[in-house]
Each structure stands twice: as C-alpha cells, then as structure tokens.
Kinemage of the C-alpha trace (Angstrom):
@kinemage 1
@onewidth
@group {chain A} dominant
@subgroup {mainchain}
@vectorlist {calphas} color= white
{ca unk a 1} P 3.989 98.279 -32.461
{ca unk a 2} L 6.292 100.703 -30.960
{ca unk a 3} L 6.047 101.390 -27.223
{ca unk a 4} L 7.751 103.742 -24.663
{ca unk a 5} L 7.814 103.789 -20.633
{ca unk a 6} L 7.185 106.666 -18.475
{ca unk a 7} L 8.037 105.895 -15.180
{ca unk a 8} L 10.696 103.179 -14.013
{ca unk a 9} L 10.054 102.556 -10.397
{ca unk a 10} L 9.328 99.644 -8.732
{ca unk a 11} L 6.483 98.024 -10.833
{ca unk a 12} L 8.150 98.923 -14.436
{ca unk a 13} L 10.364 95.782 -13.263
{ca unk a 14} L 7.574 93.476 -13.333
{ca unk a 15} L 6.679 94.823 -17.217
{ca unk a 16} L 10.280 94.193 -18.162
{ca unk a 17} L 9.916 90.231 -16.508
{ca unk a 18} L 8.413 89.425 -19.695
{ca unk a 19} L 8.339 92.132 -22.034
{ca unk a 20} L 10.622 89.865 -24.347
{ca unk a 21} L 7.424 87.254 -24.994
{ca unk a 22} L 5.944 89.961 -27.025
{ca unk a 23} L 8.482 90.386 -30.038
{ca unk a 24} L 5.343 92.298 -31.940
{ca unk a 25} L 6.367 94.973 -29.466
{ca unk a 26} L 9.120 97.137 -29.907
{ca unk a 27} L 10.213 99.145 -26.782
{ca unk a 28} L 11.612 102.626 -27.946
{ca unk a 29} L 13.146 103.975 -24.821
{ca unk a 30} L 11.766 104.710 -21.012
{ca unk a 31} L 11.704 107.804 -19.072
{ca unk a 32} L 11.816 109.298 -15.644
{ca unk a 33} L 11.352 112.328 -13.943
{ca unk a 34} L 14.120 111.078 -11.411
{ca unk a 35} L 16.669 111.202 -14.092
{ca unk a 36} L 19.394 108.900 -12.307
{ca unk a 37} L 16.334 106.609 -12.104
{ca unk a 38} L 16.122 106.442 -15.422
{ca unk a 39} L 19.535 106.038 -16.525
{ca unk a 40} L 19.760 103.367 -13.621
{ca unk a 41} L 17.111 101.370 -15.390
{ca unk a 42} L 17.805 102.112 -18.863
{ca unk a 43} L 21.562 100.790 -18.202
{ca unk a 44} L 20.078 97.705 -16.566
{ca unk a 45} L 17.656 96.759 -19.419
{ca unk a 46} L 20.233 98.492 -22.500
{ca unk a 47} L 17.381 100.603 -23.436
{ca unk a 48} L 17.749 104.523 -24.349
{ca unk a 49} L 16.609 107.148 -22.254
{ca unk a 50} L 14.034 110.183 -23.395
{ca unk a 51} L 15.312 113.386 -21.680
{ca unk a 52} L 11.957 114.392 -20.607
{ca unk a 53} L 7.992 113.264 -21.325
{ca unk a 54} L 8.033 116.199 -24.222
{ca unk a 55} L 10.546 114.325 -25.924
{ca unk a 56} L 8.936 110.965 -25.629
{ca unk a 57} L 5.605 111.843 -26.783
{ca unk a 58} L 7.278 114.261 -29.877
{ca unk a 59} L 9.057 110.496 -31.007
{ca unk a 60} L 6.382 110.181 -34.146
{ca unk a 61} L 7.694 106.245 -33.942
{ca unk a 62} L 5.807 105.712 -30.697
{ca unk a 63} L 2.360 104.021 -30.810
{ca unk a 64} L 1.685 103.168 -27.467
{ca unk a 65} L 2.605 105.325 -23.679
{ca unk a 66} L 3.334 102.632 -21.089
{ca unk a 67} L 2.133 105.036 -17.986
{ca unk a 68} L 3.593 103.452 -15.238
{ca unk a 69} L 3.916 106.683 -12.568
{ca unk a 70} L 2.810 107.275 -9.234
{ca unk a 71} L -0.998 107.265 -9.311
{ca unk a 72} L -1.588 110.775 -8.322
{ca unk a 73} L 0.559 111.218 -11.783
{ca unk a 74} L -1.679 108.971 -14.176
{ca unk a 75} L -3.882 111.877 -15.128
{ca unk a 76} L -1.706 114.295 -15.947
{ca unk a 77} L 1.029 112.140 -18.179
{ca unk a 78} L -1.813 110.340 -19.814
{ca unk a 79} L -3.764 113.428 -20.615
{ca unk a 80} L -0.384 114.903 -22.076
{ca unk a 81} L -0.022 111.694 -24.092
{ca unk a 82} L -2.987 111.529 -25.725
{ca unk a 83} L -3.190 115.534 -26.333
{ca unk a 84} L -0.195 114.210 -28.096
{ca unk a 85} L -2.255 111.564 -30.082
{ca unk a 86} L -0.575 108.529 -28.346
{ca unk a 87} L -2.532 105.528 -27.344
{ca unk a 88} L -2.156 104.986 -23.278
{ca unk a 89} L -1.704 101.940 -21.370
{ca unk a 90} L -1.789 102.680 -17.998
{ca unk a 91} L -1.022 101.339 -14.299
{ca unk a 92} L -4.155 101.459 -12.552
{ca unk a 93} L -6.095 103.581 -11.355
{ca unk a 94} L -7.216 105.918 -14.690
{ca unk a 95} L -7.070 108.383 -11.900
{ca unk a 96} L -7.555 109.015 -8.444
{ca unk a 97} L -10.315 111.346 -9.186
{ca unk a 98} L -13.272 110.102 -11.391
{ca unk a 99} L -13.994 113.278 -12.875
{ca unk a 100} L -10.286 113.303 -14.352
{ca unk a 101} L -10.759 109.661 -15.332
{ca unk a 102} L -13.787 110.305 -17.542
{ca unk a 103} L -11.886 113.520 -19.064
{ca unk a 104} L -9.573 111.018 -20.296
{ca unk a 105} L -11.632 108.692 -21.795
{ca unk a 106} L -13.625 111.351 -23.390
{ca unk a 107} L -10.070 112.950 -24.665
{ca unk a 108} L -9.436 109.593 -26.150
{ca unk a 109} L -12.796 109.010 -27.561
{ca unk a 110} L -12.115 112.651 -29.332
{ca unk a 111} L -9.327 111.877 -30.858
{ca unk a 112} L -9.772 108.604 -32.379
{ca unk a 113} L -7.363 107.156 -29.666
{ca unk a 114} L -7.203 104.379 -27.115
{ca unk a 115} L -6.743 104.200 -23.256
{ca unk a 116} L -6.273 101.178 -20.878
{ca unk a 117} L -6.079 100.843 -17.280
{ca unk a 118} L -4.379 97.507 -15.524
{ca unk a 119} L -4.942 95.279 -14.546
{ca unk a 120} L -4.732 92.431 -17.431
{ca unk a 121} L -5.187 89.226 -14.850
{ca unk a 122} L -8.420 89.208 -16.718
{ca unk a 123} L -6.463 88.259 -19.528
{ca unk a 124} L -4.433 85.483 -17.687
{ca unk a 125} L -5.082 81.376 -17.761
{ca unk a 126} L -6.711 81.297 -14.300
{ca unk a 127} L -9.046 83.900 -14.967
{ca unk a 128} L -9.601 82.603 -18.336
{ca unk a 129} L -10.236 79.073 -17.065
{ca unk a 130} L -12.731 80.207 -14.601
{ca unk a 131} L -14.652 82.329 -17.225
{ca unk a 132} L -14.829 79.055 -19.204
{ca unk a 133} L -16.460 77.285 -15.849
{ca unk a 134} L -18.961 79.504 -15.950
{ca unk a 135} L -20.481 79.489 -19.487
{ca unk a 136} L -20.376 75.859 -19.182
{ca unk a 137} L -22.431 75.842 -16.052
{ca unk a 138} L -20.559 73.916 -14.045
{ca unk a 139} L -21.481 75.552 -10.922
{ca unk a 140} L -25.299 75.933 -11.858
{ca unk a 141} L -26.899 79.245 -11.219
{ca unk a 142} L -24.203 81.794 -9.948
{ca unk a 143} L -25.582 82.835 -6.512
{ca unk a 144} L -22.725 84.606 -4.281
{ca unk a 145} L -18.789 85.946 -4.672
{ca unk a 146} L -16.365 85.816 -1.738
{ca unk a 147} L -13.379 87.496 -3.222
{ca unk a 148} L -10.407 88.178 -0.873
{ca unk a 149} L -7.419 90.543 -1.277
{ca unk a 150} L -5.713 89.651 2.499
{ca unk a 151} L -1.922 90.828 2.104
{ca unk a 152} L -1.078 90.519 6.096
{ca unk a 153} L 0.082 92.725 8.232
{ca unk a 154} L 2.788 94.981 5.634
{ca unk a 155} L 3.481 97.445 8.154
{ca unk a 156} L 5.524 94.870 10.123
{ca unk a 157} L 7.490 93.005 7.060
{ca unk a 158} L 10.906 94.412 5.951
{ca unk a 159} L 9.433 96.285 3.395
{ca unk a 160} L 12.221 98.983 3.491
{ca unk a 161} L 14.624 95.848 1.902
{ca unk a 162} L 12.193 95.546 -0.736
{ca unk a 163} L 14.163 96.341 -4.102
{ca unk a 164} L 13.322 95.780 -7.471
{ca unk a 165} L 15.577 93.881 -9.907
{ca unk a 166} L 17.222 97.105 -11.250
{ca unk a 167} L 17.617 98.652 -7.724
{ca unk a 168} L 14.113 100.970 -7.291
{ca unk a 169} L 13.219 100.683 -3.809
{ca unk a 170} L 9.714 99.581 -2.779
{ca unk a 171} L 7.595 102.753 -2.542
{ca unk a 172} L 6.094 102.177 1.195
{ca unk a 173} L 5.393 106.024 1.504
{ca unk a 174} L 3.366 106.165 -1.820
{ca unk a 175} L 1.661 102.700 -1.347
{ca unk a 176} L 0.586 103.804 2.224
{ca unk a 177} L -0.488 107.041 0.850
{ca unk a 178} L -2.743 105.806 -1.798
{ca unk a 179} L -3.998 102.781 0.475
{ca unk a 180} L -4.188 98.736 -0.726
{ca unk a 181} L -8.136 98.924 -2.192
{ca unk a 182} L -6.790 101.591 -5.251
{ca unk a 183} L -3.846 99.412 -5.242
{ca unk a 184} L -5.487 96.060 -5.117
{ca unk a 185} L -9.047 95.611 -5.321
{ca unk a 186} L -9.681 95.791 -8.969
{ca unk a 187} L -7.685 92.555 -9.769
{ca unk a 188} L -10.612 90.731 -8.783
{ca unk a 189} L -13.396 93.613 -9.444
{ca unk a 190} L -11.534 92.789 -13.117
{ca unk a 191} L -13.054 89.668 -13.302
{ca unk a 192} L -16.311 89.990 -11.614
{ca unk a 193} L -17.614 92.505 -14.124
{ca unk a 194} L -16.305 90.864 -16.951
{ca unk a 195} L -17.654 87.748 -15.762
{ca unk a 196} L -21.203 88.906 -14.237
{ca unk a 197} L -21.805 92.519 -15.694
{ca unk a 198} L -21.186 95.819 -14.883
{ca unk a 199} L -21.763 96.740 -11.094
{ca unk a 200} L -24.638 98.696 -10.524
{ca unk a 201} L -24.593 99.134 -6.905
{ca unk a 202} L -21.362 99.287 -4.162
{ca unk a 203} L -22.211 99.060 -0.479
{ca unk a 204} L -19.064 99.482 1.029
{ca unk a 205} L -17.211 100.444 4.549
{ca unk a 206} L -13.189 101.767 4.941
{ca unk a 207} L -10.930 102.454 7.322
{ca unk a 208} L -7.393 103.141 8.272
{ca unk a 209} L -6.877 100.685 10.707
{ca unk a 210} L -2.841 100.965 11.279
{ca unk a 211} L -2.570 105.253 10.773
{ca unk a 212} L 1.852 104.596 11.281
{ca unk a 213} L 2.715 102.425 9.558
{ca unk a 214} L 5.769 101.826 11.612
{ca unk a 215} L 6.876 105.040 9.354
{ca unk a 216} L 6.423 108.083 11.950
{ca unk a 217} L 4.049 109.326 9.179
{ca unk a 218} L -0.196 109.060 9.661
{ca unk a 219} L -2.158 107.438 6.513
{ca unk a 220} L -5.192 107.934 8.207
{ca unk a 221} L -6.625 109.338 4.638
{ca unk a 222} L -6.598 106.228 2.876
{ca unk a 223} L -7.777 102.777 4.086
{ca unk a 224} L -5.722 99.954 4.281
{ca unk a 225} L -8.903 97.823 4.906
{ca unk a 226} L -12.106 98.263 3.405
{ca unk a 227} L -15.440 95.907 2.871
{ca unk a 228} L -17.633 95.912 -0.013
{ca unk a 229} L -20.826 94.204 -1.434
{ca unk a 230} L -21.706 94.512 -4.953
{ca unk a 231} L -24.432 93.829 -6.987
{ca unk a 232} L -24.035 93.175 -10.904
{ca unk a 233} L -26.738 93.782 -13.437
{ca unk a 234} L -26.882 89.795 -13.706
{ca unk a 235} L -28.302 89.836 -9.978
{ca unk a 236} L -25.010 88.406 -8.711
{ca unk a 237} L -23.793 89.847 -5.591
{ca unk a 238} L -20.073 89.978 -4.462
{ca unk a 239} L -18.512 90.548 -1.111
{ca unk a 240} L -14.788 91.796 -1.533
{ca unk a 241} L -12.701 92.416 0.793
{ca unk a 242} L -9.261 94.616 0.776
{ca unk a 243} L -6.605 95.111 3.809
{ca unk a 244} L -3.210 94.960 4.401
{ca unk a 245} L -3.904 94.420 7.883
{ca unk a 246} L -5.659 90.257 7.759
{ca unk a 247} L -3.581 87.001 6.999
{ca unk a 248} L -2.892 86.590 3.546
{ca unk a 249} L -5.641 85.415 2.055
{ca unk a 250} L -6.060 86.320 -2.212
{ca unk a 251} L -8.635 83.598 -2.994
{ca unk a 252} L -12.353 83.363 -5.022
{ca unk a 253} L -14.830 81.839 -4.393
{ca unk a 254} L -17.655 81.809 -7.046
{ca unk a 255} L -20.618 79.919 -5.087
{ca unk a 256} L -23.816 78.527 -7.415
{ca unk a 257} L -26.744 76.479 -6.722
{ca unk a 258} L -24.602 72.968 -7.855
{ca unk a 259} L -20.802 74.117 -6.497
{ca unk a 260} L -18.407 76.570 -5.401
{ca unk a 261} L -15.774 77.495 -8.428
{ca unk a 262} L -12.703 79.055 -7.368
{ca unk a 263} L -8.903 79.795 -7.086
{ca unk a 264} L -6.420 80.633 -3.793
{ca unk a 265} L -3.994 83.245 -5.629
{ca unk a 266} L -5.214 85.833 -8.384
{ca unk a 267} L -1.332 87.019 -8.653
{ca unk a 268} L -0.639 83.434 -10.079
{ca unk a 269} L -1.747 84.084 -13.868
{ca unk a 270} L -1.482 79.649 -13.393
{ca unk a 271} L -3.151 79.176 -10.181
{ca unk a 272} L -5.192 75.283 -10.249
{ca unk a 273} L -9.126 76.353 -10.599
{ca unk a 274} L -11.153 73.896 -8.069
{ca unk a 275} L -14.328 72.936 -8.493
{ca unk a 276} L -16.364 71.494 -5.825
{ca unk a 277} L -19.917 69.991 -6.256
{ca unk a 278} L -22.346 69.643 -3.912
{ca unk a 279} L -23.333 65.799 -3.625
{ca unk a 280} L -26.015 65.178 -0.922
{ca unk a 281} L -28.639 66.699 0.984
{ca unk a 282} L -28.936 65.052 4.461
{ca unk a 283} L -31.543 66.254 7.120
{ca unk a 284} L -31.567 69.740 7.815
{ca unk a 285} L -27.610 69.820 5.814
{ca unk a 286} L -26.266 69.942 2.405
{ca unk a 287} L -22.517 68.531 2.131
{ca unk a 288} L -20.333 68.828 -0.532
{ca unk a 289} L -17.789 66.385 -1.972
{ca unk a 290} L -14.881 66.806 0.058
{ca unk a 291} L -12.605 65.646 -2.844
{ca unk a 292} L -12.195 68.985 -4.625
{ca unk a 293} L -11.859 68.573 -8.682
{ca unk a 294} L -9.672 70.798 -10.949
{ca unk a 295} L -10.307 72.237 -14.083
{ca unk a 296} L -7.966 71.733 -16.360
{ca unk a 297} L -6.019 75.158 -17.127
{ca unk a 298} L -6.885 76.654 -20.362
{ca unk a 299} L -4.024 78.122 -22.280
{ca unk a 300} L -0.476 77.301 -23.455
{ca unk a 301} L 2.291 78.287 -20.426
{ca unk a 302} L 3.369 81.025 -21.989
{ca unk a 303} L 4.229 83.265 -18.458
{ca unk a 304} L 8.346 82.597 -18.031
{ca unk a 305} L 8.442 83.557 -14.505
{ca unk a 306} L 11.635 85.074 -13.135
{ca unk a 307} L 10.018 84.396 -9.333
{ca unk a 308} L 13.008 82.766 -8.818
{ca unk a 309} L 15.549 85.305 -8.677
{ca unk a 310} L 13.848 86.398 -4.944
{ca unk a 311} L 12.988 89.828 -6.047
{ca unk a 312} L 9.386 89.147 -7.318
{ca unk a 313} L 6.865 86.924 -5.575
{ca unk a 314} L 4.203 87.350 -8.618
{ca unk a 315} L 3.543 84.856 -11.487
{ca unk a 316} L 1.869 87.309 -13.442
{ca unk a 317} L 2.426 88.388 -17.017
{ca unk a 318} L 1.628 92.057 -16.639
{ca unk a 319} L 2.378 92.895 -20.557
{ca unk a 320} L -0.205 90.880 -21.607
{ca unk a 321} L -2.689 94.177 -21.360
{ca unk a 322} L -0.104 95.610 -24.005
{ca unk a 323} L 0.245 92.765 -26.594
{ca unk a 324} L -4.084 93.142 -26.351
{ca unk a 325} L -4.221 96.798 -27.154
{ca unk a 326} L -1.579 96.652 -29.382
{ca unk a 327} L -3.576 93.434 -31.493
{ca unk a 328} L -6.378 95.848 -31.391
{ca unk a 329} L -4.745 98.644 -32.914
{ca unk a 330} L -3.657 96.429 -35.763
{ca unk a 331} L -6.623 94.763 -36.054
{ca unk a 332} L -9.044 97.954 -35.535
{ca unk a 333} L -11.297 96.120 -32.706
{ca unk a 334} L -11.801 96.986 -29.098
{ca unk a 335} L -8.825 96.496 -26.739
{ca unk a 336} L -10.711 93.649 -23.846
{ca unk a 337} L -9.570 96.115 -21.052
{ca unk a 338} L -11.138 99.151 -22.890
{ca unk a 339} L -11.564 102.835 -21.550
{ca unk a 340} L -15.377 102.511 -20.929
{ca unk a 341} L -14.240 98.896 -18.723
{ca unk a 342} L -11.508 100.619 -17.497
{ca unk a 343} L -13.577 103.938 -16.323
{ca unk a 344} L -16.201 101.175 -14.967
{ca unk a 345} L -13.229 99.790 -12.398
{ca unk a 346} L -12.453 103.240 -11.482
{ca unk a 347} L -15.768 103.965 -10.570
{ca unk a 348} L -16.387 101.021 -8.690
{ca unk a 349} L -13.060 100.831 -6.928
{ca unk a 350} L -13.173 104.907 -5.701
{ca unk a 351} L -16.817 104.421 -4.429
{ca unk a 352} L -15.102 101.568 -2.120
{ca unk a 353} L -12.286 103.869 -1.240
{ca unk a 354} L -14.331 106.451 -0.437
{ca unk a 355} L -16.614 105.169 1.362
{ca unk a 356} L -15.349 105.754 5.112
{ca unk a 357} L -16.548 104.558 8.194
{ca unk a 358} L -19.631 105.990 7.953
{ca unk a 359} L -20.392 103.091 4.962
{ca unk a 360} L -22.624 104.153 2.016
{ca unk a 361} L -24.670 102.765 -0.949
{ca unk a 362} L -23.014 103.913 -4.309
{ca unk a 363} L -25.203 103.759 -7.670
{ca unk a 364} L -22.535 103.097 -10.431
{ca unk a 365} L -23.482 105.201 -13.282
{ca unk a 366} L -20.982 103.578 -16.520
{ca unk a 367} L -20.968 101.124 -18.063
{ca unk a 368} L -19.553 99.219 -20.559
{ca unk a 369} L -19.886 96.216 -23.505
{ca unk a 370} L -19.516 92.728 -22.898
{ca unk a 371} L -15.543 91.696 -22.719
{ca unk a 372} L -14.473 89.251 -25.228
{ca unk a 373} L -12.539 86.030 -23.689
{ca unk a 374} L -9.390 85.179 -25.216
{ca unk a 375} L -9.373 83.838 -28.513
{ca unk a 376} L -7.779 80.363 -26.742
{ca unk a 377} L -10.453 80.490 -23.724
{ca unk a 378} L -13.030 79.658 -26.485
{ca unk a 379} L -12.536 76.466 -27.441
C-alpha cells in the first residue's frame, strides 16, 4: 500500500515515530506548502519531496493521502485528493465546517473511495482492553461516563521551545486558534460511540476562558474549555469535559451498577485498565473495594515508543488508523474509523464547540454501523 504526506509540521513527527512497524506500507514522498519545511523533513526522514499537492496526487503509485495540514486546510486538500481518486486519511477534524465534512464523505461515497478522520486510540490496547470489559460485563449495567481531557494551564508552559524531532515548531497560534475541544475531545468521544452507540443528543457549554494566551493575540472565538453531556442511543450518558485551562487530568471513568471501569491517560495506547467493584452496602452507603484490580492488557506491545528522546510525551501509535484502512482496502471491508464514524465525531465534537456560553441541546442527526474490535481484542 503506497502512501504519501501532505503536510510536515509538528504532528507528521508523531506518524513518522512508528511508521516503520507497518512494512505493508510504503511511504512515497511528503509534501509541504512551506517548501523549506518540506525539504527540512524530507532530509531528516531520507524521503523525497513532491513539488506541490498536484504532483502528489498525479503519482498513479499512491493509494492512500496522509492529510496531516492545518485544520482549516483538511477540506480543501482532501476534497482535491479524492477528486483525484485517492483514498484520505486524515488528521482530525473532517472539517471545521460540517457541511464541508459531509461533502466529503459523499465525494468519497461517489467515487468508490475511502475517507478517515483520527483519531485511531480506538484502535489502541487500552481502548481495546476496556471494550473487552464491557462485553464481558464486568461492570454490570453501564450507567454514567466521566471522561476528562484536563491539559493544565498551556498558556503558561514554554510552549514556544516546543519543537518537533525534525525541527517544526509547536503551532501555539494555530492550536489557540482552533481551540483544545476540535483538537482533543474526540479521543475519548472515539471510544464512547464505538463503545455505547452513536450520540443522539449533546448538551454542551464553551468558553474562552484565557482570550491571550500570553501571545498579545485574542482567541476569544474558540474555547479552550468547554462541558458536555451526551446521551447514546444505548441510554448511556457521558459527561466530557475539554480545557486547557484545569490540572491535567486525561482519565475515564466508565461507572455501572457492579463497578467503575477505567484508565488515567488515553494518550498512553498501554495505559493499566482498573477495575473497581463495589463490595458492600452499609446503612445509608455503598463502598467499594478500595484495592483497585487491573485488567490484564489485551494485545501484543507492539507501540516502540521514542518518548524517550524528550521531544514527545505521547505513547501513542498514531499509524495504526493507516495500517486499518490500508487492510481494508486489500481486504475490501470497512476501514473501523470509517467516513460515516468519522462524520459522526465531527458532528458531535462541532455541536460542543459551538455551543457558547449561552449552552444548547444539539440533536445529532448521523449515524453510523457498529465498529468492529480488533481482530486480537476478540479473543
């Protein structure tokens, strides 16, 4: 399966960290519109450079468009992609407008083609493990979700020295710009509606909290904290929470009528899943064993993680998404993270977004089919 980048900024780093476990995929060449960028990057990996996104999507060779641009770009390079008949995988969101999203999946519903938005922790042992939990019953009827995406206060870290391993600077202007709940919430929405169904109703409140971002710029358009319960056509109901503003904080918890399931980092694709029962009911109180048990994780370790270098603080294997679409092009099955699941997350995660101060009740209108757990999550 032959594969190209466009885009080689900041994140495209984290792609490369273990591109090489996927020998199935073949990576053709990478472009930029920065064109220094792209050279930088393409020296740094040995990789050729496409002169512009006309040439990369003319290569005949190329099966798959690794879209890994500035979101208010996804539309535009995807949409020339797949005009192009290229298969898309791209950085989330589908787009930043919902209307453009859904012209995308229709484009590649027209043309026989497929398009996939990150992100693929779905796909990852932790998620996998807790997925597992849950058809087994461990926790008994699934009642509640507390799912939080707590980064801490970003504005007042040395992001500016943030570089990537080939040199691409942190993009603090963008990432302010576009706010932390399109950048971040749907790497647990991921899960929920895998695990629970599609979302059927988002009652949500946002806010730009910090408007300078120690920047001498306002991002008072975007939030960078935002609130949301959500109810899934099983009758589970989710509180998630989203801010760059709160003390880190990127736990689950997935809370039933016999336990509480859950994990403290979703960026860990090997984070320990807990499991805590409830054991007595005492008076007016119900404890629960205060001896947490863990699950064993499901999966070989297949995630070489270059955290260790200092440049990433993820343990997350972010071309697993790719080796899945790719299978499913061979194999002529739905991709898991598939463009009616990945319209469903835009949907879900723009009615949050959007949702202001003045907080509103959002009726979801996709949908999508059930998501298939990994072939070694079944056992």
């Amino acid at each position: 399966m032959i594969v190209a980048i466009v885009g080689c900024g900041f994140v495209a780093d984290y792609y490369m960290t273990t591109f090489s476990l996927y020998p199935e995929l073949k990576l053709a060449g990478v472009m930029d519109r920065d064109n220094i960028r792209a050279k930088v990057f393409a020296e740094h990996y040995s990789l050729p450079v496409y002169p512009s996104l006309e040439a990369l999507i003319n290569d005949k060779s190329v099966d798959i468009v690794i879209n890994l641009t500035n979101p208010d770009n996804h539309f535009a390079v995807s949409k020339a992609c797949l005009e192009a008949g290229k298969n898309v995988y791209t950085e989330k969101p589908l787009s930043t407008n919902i209307d453009e999203a859904r012209q995308l999946v229709s484009l590649a519903e027209m043309k026989g083609l497929y398009i996939c938005s990150a992100p693929c922790g779905l796909l990852g042992e932790a998620a996998q493990t807790v997925w597992k939990g849950l058809r087994e019953n461990v926790v008994g009827k699934v009642r509640l979700v507390y799912a939080e995406l707590n980064d801490g206060m970003v504005h007042q870290m040395p992001y500016k020295k943030w570089i990537s391993a080939s040199g691409a600077p942190w993009p603090y202007q963008d990432e302010f710009k576009i706010g932390c709940t399109m950048e971040h919430a749907s790497y647990y929405l991921s899960w929920l509606v895998a695990f629970f169904g599609p979302a059927l109703t988002v009652s949500a409140f946002s806010s730009c909290v910090v408007p300078d971002k120690n920047t001498g710029v306002l991002f008072n358009k975007n939030p960078d904290f935002s609130v949301a319960c959500i109810k899934f056509s099983s009758g589970v109901v989710a509180r998630l929470t989203c801010s760059i503003i709160a003390p880190h904080d990127n736990s689950l918890r997935i809370i039933g009528d016999d336990g509480i399931l859950g994990i403290k980092e979703c960026w860990n694709y090997r984070s320990p899943v807990f499991l805590t029962k409830r054991i007595i009911t005492f008076g007016r109180k119900t404890y629960f064993n205060p001896f947490k048990q863990h699950l064993p994780l499901l999966g070989r370790k297949l995630y070489k993680s270059d955290y260790r270098t200092g440049w990433s603080p993820l343990r997350m294997d972010f071309c697993r998404g790719i080796a899945d679409l790719g299978e499913a092009i061979r194999e002529g099955r739905s991709p898991r993270l598939s463009a009616s699941f990945s319209l469903h997350l835009n949907e879900v995660v723009l009615a949050i977004q959007n949702a202001s101060e003045n907080s509103s009740t959002y009726d979801v209108t996709s949908t999508f089919q059930p998501v298939e757990p990994m072939t070694w999550a079944k056992v």
